[in-house]
Structures are given as C-alpha cells and as structure tokens.
N, C-alpha and C positions, 0 to 999 in steps of 0.2 A: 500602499502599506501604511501601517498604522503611525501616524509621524507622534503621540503624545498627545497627553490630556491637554485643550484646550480651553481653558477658563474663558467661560461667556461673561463681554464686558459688561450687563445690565442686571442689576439688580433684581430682574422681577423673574429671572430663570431663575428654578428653585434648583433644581436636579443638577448635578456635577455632568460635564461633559461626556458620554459616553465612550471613549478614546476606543475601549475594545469592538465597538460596532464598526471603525472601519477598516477595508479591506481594499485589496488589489484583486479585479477582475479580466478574466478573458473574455473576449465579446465574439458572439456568432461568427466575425472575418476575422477573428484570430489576436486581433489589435488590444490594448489593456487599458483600464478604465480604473479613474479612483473614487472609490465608495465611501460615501462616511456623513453624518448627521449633520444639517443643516445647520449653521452658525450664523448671529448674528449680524458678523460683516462679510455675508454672502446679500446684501440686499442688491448693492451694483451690479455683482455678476448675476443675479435673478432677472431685475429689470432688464440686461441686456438678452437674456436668455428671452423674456417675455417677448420683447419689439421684434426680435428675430423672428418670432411664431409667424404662421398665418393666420388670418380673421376666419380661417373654418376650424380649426386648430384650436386656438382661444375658445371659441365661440363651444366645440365639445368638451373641452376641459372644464367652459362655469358657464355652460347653459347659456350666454348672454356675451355682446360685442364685448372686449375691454380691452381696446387697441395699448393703456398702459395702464402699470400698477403703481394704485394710489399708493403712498406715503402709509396713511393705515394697513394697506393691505400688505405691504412689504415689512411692515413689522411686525403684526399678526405671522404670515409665512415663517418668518426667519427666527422669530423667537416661540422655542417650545419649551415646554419641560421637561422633555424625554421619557416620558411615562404617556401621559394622557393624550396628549400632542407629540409627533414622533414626526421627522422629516428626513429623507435622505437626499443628497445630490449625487448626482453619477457624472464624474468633472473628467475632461482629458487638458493638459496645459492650464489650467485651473480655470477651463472655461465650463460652465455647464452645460450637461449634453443633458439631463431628467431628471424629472423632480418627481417621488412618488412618497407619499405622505397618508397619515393614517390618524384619525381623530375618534376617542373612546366615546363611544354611544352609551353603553351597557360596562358593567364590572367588569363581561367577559367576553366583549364585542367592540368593534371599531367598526367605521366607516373609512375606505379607503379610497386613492385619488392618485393619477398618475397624470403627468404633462411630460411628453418627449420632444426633443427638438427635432423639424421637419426632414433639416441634413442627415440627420441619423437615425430614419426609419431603419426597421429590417436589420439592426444591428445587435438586437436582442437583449436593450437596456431595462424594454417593462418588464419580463421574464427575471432579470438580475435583481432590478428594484425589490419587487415582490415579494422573493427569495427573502431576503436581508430584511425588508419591512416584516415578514413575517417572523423572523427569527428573534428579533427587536421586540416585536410582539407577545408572541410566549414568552421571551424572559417576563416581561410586563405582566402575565399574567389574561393577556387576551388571546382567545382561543376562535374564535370570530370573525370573518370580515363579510361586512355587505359594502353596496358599492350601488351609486345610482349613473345609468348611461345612456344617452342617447342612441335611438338605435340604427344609427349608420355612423355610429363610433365600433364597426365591427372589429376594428383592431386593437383597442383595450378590450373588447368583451374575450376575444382570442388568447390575450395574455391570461385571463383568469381561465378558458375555456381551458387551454392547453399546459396550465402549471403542475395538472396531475388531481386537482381536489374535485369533489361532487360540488358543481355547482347549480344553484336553486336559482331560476327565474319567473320574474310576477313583471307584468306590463298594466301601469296603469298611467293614464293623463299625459302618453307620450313619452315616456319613460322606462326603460328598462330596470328593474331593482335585480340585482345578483347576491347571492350570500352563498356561503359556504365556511367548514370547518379549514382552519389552517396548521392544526395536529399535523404532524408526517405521518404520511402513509407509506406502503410500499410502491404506489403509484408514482405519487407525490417525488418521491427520491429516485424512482426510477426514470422518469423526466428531469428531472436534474440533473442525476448522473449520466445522461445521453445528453445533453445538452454541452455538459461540461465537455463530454469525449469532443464533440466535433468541434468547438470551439479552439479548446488546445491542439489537436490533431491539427487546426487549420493554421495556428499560431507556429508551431514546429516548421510545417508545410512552407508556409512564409519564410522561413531560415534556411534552409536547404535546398528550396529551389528556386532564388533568387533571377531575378530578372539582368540587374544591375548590382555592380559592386563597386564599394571605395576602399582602399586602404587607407587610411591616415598612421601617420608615423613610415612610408613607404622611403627606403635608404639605400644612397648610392653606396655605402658602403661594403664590402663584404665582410661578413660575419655577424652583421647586425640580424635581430631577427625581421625588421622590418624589408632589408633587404631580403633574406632567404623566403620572406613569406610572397611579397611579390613573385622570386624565381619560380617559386612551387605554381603561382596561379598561372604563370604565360607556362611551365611547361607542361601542364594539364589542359590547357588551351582552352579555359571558359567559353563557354558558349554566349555567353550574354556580355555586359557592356562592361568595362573593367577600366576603374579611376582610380589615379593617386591624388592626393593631395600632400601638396611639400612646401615649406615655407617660400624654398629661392630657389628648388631648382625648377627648371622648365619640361623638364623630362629626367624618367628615373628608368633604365632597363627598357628606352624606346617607348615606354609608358608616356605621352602630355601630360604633365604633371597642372593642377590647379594648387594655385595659394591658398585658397579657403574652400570652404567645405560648401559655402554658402555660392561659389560659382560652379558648383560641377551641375551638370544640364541633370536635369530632375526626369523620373524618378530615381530615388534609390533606392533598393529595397534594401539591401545588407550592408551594412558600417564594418570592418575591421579596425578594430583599434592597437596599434600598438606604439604608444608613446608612454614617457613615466608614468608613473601611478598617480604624481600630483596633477598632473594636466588632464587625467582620463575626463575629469569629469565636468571640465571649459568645453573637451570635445564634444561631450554627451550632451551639452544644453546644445553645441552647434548643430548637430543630429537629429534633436527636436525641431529646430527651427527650420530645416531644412524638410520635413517629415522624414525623415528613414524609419523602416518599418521594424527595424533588428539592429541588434550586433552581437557580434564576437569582439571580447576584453581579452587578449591576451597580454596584456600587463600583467607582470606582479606586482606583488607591495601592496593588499590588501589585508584579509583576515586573516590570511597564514603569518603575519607581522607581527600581529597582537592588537590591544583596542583602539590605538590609532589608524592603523588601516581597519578592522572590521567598522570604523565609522564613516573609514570614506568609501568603501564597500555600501553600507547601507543609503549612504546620501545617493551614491551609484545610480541602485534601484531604484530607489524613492522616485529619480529624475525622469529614469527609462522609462519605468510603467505611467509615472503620471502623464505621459507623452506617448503614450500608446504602442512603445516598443517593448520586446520580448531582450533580455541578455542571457548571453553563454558566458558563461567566467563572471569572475573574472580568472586570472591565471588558468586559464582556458588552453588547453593544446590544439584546438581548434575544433574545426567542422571540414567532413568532405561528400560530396556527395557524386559517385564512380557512373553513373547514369551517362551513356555517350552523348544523350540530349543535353545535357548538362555541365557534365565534369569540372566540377567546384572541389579545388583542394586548398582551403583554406588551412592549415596545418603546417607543421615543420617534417612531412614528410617528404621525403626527396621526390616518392614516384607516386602519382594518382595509382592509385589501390585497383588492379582487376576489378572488373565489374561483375558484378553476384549477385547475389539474393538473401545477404548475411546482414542484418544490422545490428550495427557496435556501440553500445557507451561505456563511457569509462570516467572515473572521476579523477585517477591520477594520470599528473601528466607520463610521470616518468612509465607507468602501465602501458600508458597510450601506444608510447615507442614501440615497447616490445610486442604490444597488442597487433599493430600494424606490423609490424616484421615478420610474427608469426602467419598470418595471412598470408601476405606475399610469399612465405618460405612453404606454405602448405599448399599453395595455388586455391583457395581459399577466398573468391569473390566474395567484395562486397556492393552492398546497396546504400549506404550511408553511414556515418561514422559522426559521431558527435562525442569531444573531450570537455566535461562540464566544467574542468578545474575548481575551482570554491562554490560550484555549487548554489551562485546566490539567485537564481532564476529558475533558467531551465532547466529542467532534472529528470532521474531516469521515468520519473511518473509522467512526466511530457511527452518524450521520447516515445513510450510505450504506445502512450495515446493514437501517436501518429504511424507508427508501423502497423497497429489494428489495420490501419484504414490503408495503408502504401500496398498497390498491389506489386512492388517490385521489392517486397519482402517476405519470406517466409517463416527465417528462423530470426531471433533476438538473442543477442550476447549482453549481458551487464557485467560489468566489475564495479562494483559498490564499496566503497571507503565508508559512507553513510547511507543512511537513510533518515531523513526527515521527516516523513509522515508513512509511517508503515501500517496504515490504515487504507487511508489511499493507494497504496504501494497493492495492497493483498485486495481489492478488488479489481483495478486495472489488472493487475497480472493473472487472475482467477477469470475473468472474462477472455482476456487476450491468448490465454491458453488452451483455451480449447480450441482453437484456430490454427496457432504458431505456438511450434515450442521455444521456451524464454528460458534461458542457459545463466545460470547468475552464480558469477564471483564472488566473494564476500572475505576482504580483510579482517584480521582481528579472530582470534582463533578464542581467545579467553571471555571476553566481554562485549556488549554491544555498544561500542566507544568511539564517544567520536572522532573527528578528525580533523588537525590545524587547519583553520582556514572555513570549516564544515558549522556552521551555528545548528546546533540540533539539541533537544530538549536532553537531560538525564534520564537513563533507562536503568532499571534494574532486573529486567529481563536476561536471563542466561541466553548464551548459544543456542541452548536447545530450543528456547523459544522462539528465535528466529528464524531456526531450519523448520522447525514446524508450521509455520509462517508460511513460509517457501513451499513445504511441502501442499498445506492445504490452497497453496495458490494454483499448484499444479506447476510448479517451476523445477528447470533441472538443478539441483545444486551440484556445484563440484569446486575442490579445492583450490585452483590453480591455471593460469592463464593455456598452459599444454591440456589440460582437461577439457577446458572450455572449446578448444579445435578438435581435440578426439571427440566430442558427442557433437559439436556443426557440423562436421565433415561427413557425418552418417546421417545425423534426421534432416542434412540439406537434400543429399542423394540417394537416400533409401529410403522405403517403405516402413512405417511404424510396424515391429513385430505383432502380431495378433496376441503372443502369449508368451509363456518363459521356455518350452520346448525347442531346444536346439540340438542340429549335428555338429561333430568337430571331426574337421578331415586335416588330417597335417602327415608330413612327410619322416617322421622319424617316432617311434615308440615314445621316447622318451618327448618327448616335442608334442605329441597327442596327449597321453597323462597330463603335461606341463598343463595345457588349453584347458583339459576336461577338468583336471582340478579347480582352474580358476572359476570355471562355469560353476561350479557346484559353492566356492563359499560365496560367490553373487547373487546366488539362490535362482541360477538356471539351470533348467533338467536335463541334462544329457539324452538325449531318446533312440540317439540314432550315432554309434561310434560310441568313442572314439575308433574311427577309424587312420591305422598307422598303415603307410602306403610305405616301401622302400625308402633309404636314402636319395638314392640313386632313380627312385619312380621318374617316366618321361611324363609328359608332356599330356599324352592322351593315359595313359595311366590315372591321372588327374581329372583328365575330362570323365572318365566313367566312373568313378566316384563322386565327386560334386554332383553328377547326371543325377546318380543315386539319392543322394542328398535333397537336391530339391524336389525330387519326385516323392519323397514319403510325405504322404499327408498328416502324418504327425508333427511335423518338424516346420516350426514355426519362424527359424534363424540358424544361418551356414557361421560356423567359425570356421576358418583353413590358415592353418599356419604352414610356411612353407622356409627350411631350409636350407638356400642355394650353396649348391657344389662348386656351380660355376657358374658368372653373371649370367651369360648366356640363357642358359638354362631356365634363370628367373624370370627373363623377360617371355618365352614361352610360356611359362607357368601361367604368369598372366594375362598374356593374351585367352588363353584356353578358360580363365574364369572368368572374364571379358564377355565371353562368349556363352557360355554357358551361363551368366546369371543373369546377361540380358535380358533374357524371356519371361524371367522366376517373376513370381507374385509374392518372394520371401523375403526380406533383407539380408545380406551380406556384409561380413568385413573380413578384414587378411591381415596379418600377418606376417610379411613377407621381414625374416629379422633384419634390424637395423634401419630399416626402413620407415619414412611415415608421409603423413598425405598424401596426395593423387598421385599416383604411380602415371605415366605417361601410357604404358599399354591399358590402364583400366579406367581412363578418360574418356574415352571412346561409348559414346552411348550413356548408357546409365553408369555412374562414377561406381568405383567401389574402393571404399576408406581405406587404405592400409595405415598400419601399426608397426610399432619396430618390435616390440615384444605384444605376447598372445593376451599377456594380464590386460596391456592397456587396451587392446582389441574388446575384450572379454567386459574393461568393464564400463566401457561405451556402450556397447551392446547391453548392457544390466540398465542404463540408465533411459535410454530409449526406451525398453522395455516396462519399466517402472512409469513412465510418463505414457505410455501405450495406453496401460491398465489406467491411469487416475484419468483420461482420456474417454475411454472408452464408457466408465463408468454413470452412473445417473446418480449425481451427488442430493439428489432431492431438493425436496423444497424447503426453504427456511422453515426451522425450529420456533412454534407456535402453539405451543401446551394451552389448552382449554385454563379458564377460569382464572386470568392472569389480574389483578384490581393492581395494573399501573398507578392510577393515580390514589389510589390508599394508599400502595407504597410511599409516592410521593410526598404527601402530604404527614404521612408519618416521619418520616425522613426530616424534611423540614422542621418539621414541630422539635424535634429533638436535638437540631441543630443549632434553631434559632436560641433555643437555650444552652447549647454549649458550642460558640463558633468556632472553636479550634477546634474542634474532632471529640468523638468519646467511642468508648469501647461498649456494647450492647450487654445490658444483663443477658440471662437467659428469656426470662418474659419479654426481653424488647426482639429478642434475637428472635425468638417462637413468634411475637404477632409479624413479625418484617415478613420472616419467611412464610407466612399462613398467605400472604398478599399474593404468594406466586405459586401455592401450593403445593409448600413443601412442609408437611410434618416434624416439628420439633418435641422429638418424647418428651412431656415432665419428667423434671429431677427435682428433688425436693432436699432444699437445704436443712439441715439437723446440724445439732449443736451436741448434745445429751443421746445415750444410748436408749432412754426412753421417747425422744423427739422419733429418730430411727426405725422403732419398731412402730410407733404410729404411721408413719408414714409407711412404709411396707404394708402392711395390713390396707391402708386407705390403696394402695395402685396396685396388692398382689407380688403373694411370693411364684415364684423365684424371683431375688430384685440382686441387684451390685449396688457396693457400697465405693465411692470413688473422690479421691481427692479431687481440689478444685486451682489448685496454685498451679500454675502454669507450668516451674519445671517437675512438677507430677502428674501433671494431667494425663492419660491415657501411658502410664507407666507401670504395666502390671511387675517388670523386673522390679521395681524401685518399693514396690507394695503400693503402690498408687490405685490400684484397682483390685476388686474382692467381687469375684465371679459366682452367679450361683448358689447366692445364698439363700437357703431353704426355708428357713424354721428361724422361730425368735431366740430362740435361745442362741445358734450359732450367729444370728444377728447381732446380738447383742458383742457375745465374747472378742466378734469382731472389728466392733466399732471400738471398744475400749482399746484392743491389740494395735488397731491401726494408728489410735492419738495416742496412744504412746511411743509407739513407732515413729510415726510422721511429726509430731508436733515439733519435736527439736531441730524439724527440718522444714521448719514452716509448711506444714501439711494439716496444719489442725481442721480446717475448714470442709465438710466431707457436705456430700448429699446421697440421698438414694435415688435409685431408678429402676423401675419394671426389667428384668431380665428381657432381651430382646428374640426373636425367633433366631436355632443356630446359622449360621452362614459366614461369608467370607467379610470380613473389614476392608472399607474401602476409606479413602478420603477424597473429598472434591475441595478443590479452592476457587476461587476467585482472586484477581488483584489491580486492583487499577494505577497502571503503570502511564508516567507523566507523558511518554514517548507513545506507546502500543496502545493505552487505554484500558480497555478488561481484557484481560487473558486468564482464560481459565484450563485451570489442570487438572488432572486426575491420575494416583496412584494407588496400591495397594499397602492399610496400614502397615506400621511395623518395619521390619528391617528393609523390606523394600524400597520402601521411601526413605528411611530415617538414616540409612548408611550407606544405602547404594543411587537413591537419587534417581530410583525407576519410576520418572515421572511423563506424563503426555501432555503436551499443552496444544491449547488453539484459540484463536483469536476472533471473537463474538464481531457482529453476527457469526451463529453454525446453520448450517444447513443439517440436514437428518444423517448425511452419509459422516459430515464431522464427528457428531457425535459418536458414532457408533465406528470411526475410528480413532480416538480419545479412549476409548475402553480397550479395544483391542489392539495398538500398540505399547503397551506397556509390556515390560516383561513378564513381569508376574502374572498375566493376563488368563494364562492353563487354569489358575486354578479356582475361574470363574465357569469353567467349562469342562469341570470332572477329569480333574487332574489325579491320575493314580486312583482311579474307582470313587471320587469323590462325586456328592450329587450337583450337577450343576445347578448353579445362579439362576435368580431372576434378573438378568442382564437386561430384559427389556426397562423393570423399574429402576434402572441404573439410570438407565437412556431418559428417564421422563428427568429424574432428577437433575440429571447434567443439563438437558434442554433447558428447563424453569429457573436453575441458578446462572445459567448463560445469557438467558432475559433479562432479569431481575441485575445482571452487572453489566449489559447494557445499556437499560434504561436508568442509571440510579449511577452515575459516577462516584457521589458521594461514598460509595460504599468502596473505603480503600482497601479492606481484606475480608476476604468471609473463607471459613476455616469448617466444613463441616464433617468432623471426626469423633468417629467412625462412624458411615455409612456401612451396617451392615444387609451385603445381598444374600437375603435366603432363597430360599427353593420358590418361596411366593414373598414378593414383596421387599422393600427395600426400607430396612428403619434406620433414621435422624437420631444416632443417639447423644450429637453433641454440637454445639458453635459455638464459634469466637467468630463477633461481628465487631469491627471498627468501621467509624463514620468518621469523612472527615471533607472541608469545602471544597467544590470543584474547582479543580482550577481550568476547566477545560480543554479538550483533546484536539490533536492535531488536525481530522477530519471532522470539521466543526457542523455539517448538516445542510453546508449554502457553500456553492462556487467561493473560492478567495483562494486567491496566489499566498503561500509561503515563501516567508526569504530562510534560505539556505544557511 
C-alpha cells in the first residue's frame, strides 16, 4: 500500500517521486506483494537480488555473463526520472522478488525489460510488472512497448504473449524483437480481470481452508474472548493442527501452549490474533517472521476509535501485505468454515454453523450474531462465513472472488455496511451471477455513507444509484437480515421460476385473496386459482389440488398457504406437499402461518421454504423470480457506437484544462466540439443581445426557432417565461424578445439566444456524473415534473452493455409516453439508445468530465435532437478500479 511520497536523495532525479504508482498486489498463489518505483537506496537490495540470480537468468536478462552489478550500473538502474526512465520493484519483506523497467525510445514508445528472481518463477510477478509498467506509461504519454529477447527466454516472451495485447515479432542476428500497443483493450482487461479472479479466489482459499492454526492472545480465563475463541475451535474439532501461544502458561484448554510465535513447528497458515490493539502489531512482524500466510485481527481499537487507531490500522496492513499475508479485521468477528473436512470456527459462535451450500459475509460484527442465529434457527447450512469487521483487507469483493470458484457454494449472502470500490464490486458480482445468486444487505436507508472504522471515499450517489448498481449486477436486494434467509432458503432448494405465472392454493377464502393479492402487487400473474379449498380440507384434499397445480403448463410457481385447525393436521399437510412437489420441475413455497424455514416434514427430498405469513412467501418468490428473468436474459455486448475519436476528446479535454487547472464549465462551442468527438449533435444556439441580432439569426437557422434564457435558474423554464416556443415570423420574433427582457431582465434573465425549433416529440434528459466513489454513473429521465419534482430518475454504472442501456430508458416511470401513451406517436427510442451508449463512453473514457447535463433531448418519431449542455471539467482524481490488479485498504 501506498506508504507516501518519497523524496529521491540525489540531485540529478528531476521528477518528484511517484507515491501514487505504488500498490499492494495479489500474486497467482494468493500471497501479496509490494509494488512501487524504484529508489535510489534500493541499490543493496538490487545487488542482492542480482548475486541471487542464476548465470542463465543474468545471461537472458543483458544478453552477456554479469555475475555482479557494477557501481555504474547500480546507479544507472536505481536512479530514473519517472517519465523517460521508469522502474518498478515487486519487494515481499522488503526483499526484491522483480525488476521490470522501461526506457523511452520514441515520444510514444519505450523499450521494455523485466528480471524475475529464480525462487519466484510461476508466481505471476512479470504479468503484475507489466500491468503497472504499462499504466506508468500512459500516464507518461507512451503508448508503445518493444522489447528485444532471446529466444529460449520463452517465459518473458509468454508474459508479453499472454497480457492480452497484439503482439508483433521480427527475428534478426539471434534475437527476438516484440512490439506491441499498450492502450487497454477489451482483451487486454479481460486477462487481467481473470487473472485478478484466480489470484484472490486463491488468497481467500488460503484463509478458510487452512492447514494449521495459532491463536495468540489464547486465555485461561473465562469470559475472555481469547478464551471463548479457543472453546469454539476444540468444540468444532479442527481438522488440522491447532496452536496457542501464551506468554507463561504451558497449556490452555489441554491445548500445549508455546511462548513465542517464533517456536510453534512450521507451517502456519492462519494466525488468530486476539490481543490489545497496541500489541496487534509486535504480533504481525512476529507472523512475518515466522511466514504465516493469513490472519484474522479480532482486536478492536482501530478505525472505529478515530485517527489514532485508523493509523495503527494502516501500519497493520502495510506490515501484512508487505509480508505476503492476506488480513480479516481488524475488529473482525471472525471466520468459519462448516466443511466436515474441515470445520474451522474461528468466531464467537457457540456452535460450528450446519454445513450447507450458503456463503455469508458480513461487515458488522453485532450483524454477524444475529446472521448466524438466524441460520441455525432456519436449519439453513452453511459453506463459509467470513465477519470483515473494518474492512481493512479482505472484503466482500474477495469473498465473491472465491465462491465463483468454491464448488461447495451455491448461493452468496452480503450484508454491506460499505462498499469500497463499487466498481469492482459491479463486475465481480455481474459475472458471479450468472452462476450463483448473490443476496445483498445494504445498511443506510438515506445515503451511500460510510461507516466508523470503513475508510471509503465520499459519494454523492443517492440510494437509487446503488440499487441500480445492484440491480444491473444481477444481485438480489432485500431490506433486512429475515429477507436475506426468505430468498436463501428458496434459490438454495428450488428451481429458478421460468417466469412470473403462478398458482395459489390455500386453505381458506379469505387466506387465498390474502396470497393472490400479494402475487399481484409483486407483479406475479395469477393463472391458475386462487384456489380456496375448505377450512377444514384433509390431507389428500390438498394432494389433488397441488396435483392440479403443478400439472398446468401454464404455471411457472405453486404458492400454498395453509391454515392449521390442528397441529396434527399440519404436519400432514406437509408431508402431502413433500410429496407431491418432489417430482415438479416448478418451484414451490408455503406458507404454513406462523411458521418459517424448513419444516421437518418438507426436508425430506427436495426442501420446500416455508413462511409464516403468504406476503413473506409471496415475496421471496417475486425476487427469485426477478433474478430468473435478469438470468435468463442476453444482456449483450458492450456499448461500442461507430465513430467514437477518443483521443480528440482527450486531447481537447487536456488543452482546456491545462489552461484552467481547477475545472471550468464548457461554453456551448466547447460543449458541441467535446460532444461532436463521440457523436453526439449539439444544435446551434446563437447568442443575441438586440431584437435585431434575433431576427438575424433566425433567418440565418430558419423559422420556426425558440427564443430561450441562458441563466441557469431559467434555463429550460417555460413556467418562469424562460422559453418561447414556436416562433414563426419576425415580427412576433421580435415583440418577443423585447417582452422577454423586460420580463426576465430584473431577474437576471437578460441574456437570451435563438435556436431552430426542433422535430415535435417527448423531452428527455441524459446526465452523466463522475462520482469520487462510483466514477461515471449516468442517468436518464423525462424533462419536466418528472424529473424536477418527482425524481423519476434511471441510473447505471459505465461500462453498459446493450441490454443496460435499453433498460435505463425503460425503467423510469414516465417511460409510456416514449411508447404511445394515450394514442400518442411513439418515440425514436432507438436514437435514445445511440445517445445514452456515446455519452456512457465519452464518461468513461474522460473522468475529467465531472457533469454533463444534456437538456432536453428531444425523441421524435425519427431522430433524437441535442437541444442543450452544461458541460463541467474538472482534474481527475482517479477512481477506485484503477485499470491494473492493486489491493484497496478499507
């Protein structure tokens, strides 16, 4: 992690130290690596890096023996300028594991060079280098890299082979030459982001299914946590090796206790820490020194304190990863993992958790409790269970990583306090769903806010941008920790509904209404029932109704609410739909009142969820359902509009920057050439001062034109007289523009222009916003009261795929009357779609760009006219999912 700018001690670096180049990486076996620009009193650790090498090693690295590095040659390496000369080390313990380095040939070209050490082939540091070197690079302005290799150095040519680019080979005089562009492609990222998955996947994997474990801070005391956390591990009976370490005693709980960390028999793979907060971090060097691969901090007394522990929080990390370990916590409620091969309950729960196919995170502890309770109380297996506490490590983007890959998972439960990189967040979760459905809690009802102890950027992102988020991840949202086990309990043990067509069979008239009503405001079709069977209906009574039920091929999902006169009778009931849904190819749930999770009669076979009331039934089954359909669907291919000149944007952008570093707000010409870069039409409007300026202009673009204030709070205010529609002729031109500065001017409105009447159709607005948290998130509503009082807005979060787009237009409420609402003509909805794509590009590729406002987009019957923008520019500060592997702290 990034430890601060470090001023280079010599004189002849020109360039300030690049601090934001470095990073904390995952490596191929899961282990973490620290990344960052080569400094000048790295020449010892180089030297020792070098003598370590082998003479074949060397010899491919500079063509020639050089068993050691000259004096010249070690200060050449270590001193660059960070522009022309660029060098990275990739250090664990602050030794160096790779040096990969890059030297400008050309303006827009480097030559590039990597040396890995021999111990750490296979570990996937030239892949990480590269990344980073390349990224270093385009900021620098080089777009380029060649490289010269020997040709049975087939394992550097593999790293360039295999980082995703078009790479070009020429063999001459023994030599291999490679060159290629180091632009991201879609390749390019997509070997990254596979790379990244298994890496973390493998890093998690190392935490959960440990080999060996240690507690330190393990207490004969009772009541201590160190003591309760021992109890939990001997009465979950670890499967692997289980160490305490205690200052004096010799055994803790029949446990041999060790005095030091430094004598317990090697390997370790998982550290438990629970001792103060000031000591966590004597233990964490000891933990290095020993290799342990992991730990869990269940300490408090960090960033939930305030800025003295958030700084021994950060030294924390710093320590772990620069030592090639992964941390949970700190203020962690632990880790468990319910696996019989296994069974690791690191946690303060009393009882190792049922084993299942459910996995849990959670980021508060006191959640954690009830998270586990509720399990247990629902019979409700799990597969793994991780409490992140603060968050400063591993996080649910980890977590996620590793259940893609866990085949002893199916479904994923989140309760999120924060989110940290919800960039990251929305494509893990959007790949990982189409697989497993991923169930996410989300505290904070009002704003996306963080939380004591949570270090997460400022977001100005509403709720709704988040559930949006959620939605196009393909994620179930739901309110509340009981919501979270009514939708597990069903897409653990049922079949995903094909469609919204449901029966509802219940035992009382009033009791059927009750179900059917609920089906209907969740927006499932009733097709079949409500069917109301007696109070008093037996047993098989029930059976030939359900019979019925799932035999109509209409009916894509059974509700049956059921109820009992008399226990007895219930357990019947159940068995009888036991039995009868075994067979079905539908999903089911019940209803049995007062009741919830696995009923003992309908465990038996294929599970069927009960409910205590039909609503919560009802609307478990809506959410399953909803995730069926985003499931089922072909969300397309990424959004890629013809005729996009990126780098004209760029380079306009820039120019305009470089003369105003704090941000500026775009005329309309600067606004119309941005936008012409990604093809999107900005109507002329033409400024006027004079009623004669006015009717010139009109004449020059054609009547019918609008005459329209330009002050922001009149801008598109036709109540306010802000806008003058439709005007025909010079002469009501004229009378108009007098009327209107008279009008407006006392109201600071003087300032008017003209514009060509536009084709009739409906007012839309598109925005953009580059948010410090999210990055671009772009919305779309319909002008007017829609937007401006009700707040009927769609957002989604760039990149979009085709299907985003085109549902960004069609959730919004106002949305009918793009589609001949009330005998109206409909919309070119398609030229909506090109729109929304090109401004979704254009605010992903251009950070800079902190709002763009285009109001109103009207869609007529053909075509979609630009007839206004507010553009602000303002310097990147760069976003969370920065474009290259690197660990976030929390």
């Amino acid at each position: 992690m990034p430890t601060g700018p470090v001023p280079p001690p010599e004189d002849d670096v020109p360039v300030a130290y690049p601090a934001h180049w470095e990073a904390d990486v995952v490596l191929r076996d899961g282990g973490t690596a620290h990344m960052r620009p080569i400094r000048p009193d790295d020449a010892e650790a180089l030297q020792r890096f070098h003598l370590a090498q082998s003479p074949e090693s060397i010899y491919l690295r500079f063509f020639a023996p050089m068993p050691r590095l000259s004096d010249k040659d070690l200060h050449r390496f270590t001193h660059v300028d960070h522009l022309d000369r660029v060098a990275f080390v990739c250090t664990v313990g602050g030794e160096i594991l790779g040096v990969g380095r890059y030297d400008r040939t050309e303006p827009t070209e480097a030559e590039v060079a990597f040396n890995i050490s021999d111990h750490h082939h296979g570990r996937g540091l030239g892949s990480v280098l590269l990344e980073h070197l390349a990224a270093a690079a385009r900021e620098n302005g080089v777009h380029r890299f060649v490289a010269e290799v020997l040709p049975q150095n087939r394992k550097m040519m593999g790293v360039f082979r295999d980082a995703g680019y078009e790479v070009k080979h020429a063999f001459d005089d023994g030599v291999i030459s490679l060159e290629f562009d180091i632009d991201p492609t879609e390749r390019s990222l997509a070997v990254m982001e596979s790379r990244e998955h298994r890496a973390e996947a493998r890093s998690v994997h190392a935490l959960l299914n440990p080999r060996s474990v240690v507690l330190v801070g393990a207490s004969r005391h009772e009541g201590t946590v160190g003591h309760k956390l021992l109890m939990d591990m001997l009465a979950a009976d670890f499967t692997g090796a289980l160490h305490v370490v205690h200052p004096e005693a010799d055994a803790v709980l029949g446990v041999p206790a060790f005095r030091r960390l430094a004598d317990v028999p090697p390997p370790v793979d998982l550290a438990i820490i629970a001792v103060p907060a000031a000591a966590v971090l004597e233990v964490v060097d000891e933990c290095a020194a020993v290799g342990v691969r992991g730990l869990v901090v269940v300490s408090a007394g960090f960033a939930e304190t305030g800025p003295e522990g958030l700084e021994r929080q950060r030294a924390l990390v710093r320590v772990a990863r620069e030592h090639g370990m992964r941390v949970v916590g700190p203020n962690s409620w632990g880790v468990i993992n319910a696996d019989p091969g296994v069974r690791l309950n690191v946690s303060l729960a009393s009882v190792l958790p049922t084993s299942g196919r459910f996995g849990l995170f959670s980021q508060s502890g006191a959640i954690s409790v009830s998270v586990l309770d509720v399990a247990q109380q629902r019979g409700v297996g799990l597969s793994t269970f991780v409490s992140a506490g603060n968050r400063a490590d591993v996080s649910g983007n980890d977590c996620m990583q590793y259940w893609e890959e866990d085949p002893g998972t199916d479904v994923v439960g989140l309760y999120l306090e924060s989110v940290g990189n919800p960039r990251k967040f929305s494509r893990i979760a959007r790949r990982l769903s189409r697989t497993k459905p991923v169930i996410v809690v989300k505290s904070g009802a009002s704003r996306f806010s963080a939380t004591p102890g949570h270090a997460v950027r400022p977001s100005r992102v509403p709720k709704a941008g988040f559930n949006a988020l959620l939605r196009q991840s393909g994620c179930i949202r739901v309110d509340n920790v009981r919501q979270l086990f009514d939708v597990a309990q069903l897409v653990l043990h049922q079949p995903l509904p094909s469609g919204s067509c449901v029966a509802v069979v219940a035992n009382s008239e009033a009791l059927a209404a009750l179900t059917a009503d609920a089906c209907v405001a969740r927006k499932l079709d009733v097709v079949h029932g409500p069917v109301a069977l007696p109070t008093l209906a037996g047993p098989e009574d029930f059976r030939t109704a359900l019979e019925a039920a799932f035999a109509d091929e209409h009916v894509d999902a059974v509700v049956t609410a059921f109820m009992p006169p008399v226990a007895t009778h219930a357990a019947e009931v159940a068995r009888v739909l036991a039995e009868t849904s075994a067979t079905a190819s539908i999903p089911v749930v019940a209803s049995f009142l007062g009741m919830s999770g696995i009923h003992e009669q309908l465990s038996a076979g294929r599970v069927v969820p009960t409910y205590p009331t039909p609503e919560e039934a009802v609307r478990a089954l809506a959410a399953a359902t909803k995730y069926g359909q985003w499931r089922r669907r072909d969300a397309g291919p990424r959004v890629d509009p013809p005729g996009l000149d990126v780098e004209g944007a760029r380079t306009f952008v820039d120019a305009l920057l470089a003369l105003n570093p704090e941000g500026l707000e775009l005329s309309q010409p600067q606004a119309a050439t941005l936008l012409a870069c990604y093809g999107v039409r900005l109507w002329p409007s033409v400024p006027v001062t004079t009623a004669e300026e006015a009717v010139a202009a009109a004449l020059e673009v054609g009547f019918p034109v609008a005459l329209k204030a330009t002050a922001p709070h009149l801008r598109h205010r036709v109540d306010l007289g802000g806008v003058r529609l439709d005007i025909a002729s010079v002469g009501e031109l004229s009378e108009t523009f007098v009327r209107m500065r008279d009008t407006l001017g006392p109201l600071g409105g003087e300032d008017l222009v003209v514009q060509a009447m536009a084709p009739t159709g409906v007012a839309c607005v598109v925005r953009s916003a580059e948010d410090p948290l999210f990055g671009p998130v772009v919305s779309f509503g319909l002008a007017g009261d829609a937007t401006a009082l009700l707040g009927d807005w769609a957002h989604r979060i760039p990149p979009l795929c085709e299907q985003d787009v085109v549902d960004l237009v069609r959730t919004v409420k106002a949305a009918p009357k793009l589609f001949g609402h009330r005998g109206a003509g409909e919309a070119d909805v398609d030229a909506l779609h090109d729109v929304l794509a090109r401004v979704s590009c254009l605010a992903l590729d251009v950070p800079e760009i902190a709002e763009l406002d285009l109001n109103p987009v009207v869609a007529a019957d053909r075509g979609a006219a630009v007839l206004g923008a507010t553009i602000r520019l303002a310097p990147d500060e760069g976003r969370t999912d920065a474009g290259v592997r690197e660990l976030t702290t929390g």
